[in-house]
C-alpha positions as CSV (number, residue, x, y, z in Angstrom):
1,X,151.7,156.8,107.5
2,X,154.4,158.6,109.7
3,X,152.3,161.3,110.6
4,X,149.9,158.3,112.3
5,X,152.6,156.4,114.0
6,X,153.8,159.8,116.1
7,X,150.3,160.6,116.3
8,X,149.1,157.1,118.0
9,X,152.9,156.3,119.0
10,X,152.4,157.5,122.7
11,X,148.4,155.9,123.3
12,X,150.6,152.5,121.7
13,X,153.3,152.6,124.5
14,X,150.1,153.3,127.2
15,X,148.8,150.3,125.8
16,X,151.8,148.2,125.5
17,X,152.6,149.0,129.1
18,X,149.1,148.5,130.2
19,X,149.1,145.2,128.7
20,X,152.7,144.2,130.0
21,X,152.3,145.0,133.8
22,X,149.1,143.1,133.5
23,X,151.0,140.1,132.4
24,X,153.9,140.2,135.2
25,X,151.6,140.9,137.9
26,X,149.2,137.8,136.7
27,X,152.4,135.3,136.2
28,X,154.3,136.2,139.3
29,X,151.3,137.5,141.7
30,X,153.0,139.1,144.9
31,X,156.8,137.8,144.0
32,X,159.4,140.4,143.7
33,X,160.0,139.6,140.0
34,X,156.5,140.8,139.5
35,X,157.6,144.3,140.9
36,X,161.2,144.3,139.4
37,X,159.8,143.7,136.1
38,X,156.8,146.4,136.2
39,X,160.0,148.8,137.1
40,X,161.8,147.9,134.2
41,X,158.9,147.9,132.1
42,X,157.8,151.3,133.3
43,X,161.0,152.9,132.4
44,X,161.3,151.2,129.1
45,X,157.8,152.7,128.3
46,X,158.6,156.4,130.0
47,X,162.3,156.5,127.8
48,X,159.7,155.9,125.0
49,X,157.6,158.5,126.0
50,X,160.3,160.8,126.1
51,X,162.2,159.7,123.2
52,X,158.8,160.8,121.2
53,X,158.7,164.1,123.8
54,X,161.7,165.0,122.4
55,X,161.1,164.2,118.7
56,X,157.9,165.6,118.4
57,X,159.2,169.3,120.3
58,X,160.8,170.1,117.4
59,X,158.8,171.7,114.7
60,X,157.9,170.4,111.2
61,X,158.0,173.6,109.6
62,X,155.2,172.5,107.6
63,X,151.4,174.2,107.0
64,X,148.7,174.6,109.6
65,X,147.9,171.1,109.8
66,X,151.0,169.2,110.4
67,X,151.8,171.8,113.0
68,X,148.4,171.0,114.8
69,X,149.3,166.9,114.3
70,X,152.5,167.6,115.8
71,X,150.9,169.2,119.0
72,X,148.5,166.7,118.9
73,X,151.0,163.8,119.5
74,X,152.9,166.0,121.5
75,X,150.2,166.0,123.8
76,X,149.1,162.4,123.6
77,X,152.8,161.3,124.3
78,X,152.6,163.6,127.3
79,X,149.4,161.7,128.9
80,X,151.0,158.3,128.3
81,X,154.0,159.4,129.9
82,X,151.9,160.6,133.1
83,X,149.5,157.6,132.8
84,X,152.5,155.0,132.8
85,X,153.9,156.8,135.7
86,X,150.4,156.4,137.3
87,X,149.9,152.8,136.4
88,X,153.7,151.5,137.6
89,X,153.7,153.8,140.5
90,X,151.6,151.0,142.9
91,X,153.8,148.3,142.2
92,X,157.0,150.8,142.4
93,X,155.6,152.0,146.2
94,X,155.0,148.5,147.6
């Protein structure tokens, strides 16, 4: 059951952010506490990302296939962390 929540962990902070700048942008449409709170949920969800970056760099020492799971999450935490960035970035610039 570990092994799945690294493995989803960064697609569930993609979605959890997804979902939460969603929310702020349809409760407080064009107010600044629609932008503040996309910032602060963008870096709550990129120190997630990166708390898992850092987890997950650190091998398992374990047989073929927990190595390739590890890479696997390792690399789905990296595209969340570049798709949050993407997501929060228009509300960060305006």
């Amino acid at each position: 059951m570990r092994a799945w929540a690294y493995m989803l962990g960064g697609l569930i902070v993609w979605t959890v952010h997804f979902f939460a700048i969603y929310i702020a942008a349809s409760v407080f449409p064009g107010l600044p506490l629609g932008h503040v709170l996309t910032l602060l949920i963008t870096l709550a969800c990129l120190a997630a990302d990166a708390w898992l970056i850092v987890r997950l760099r650190v091998p398992s020492g374990g047989d073929d296939f927990r190595e390739w799971m590890r890479k696997l999450a390792l690399v789905g935490a990296g595209i969340s962390a570049i798709s949050v960035l993407w997501q929060g970035l228009p509300a960060l610039i305006v």
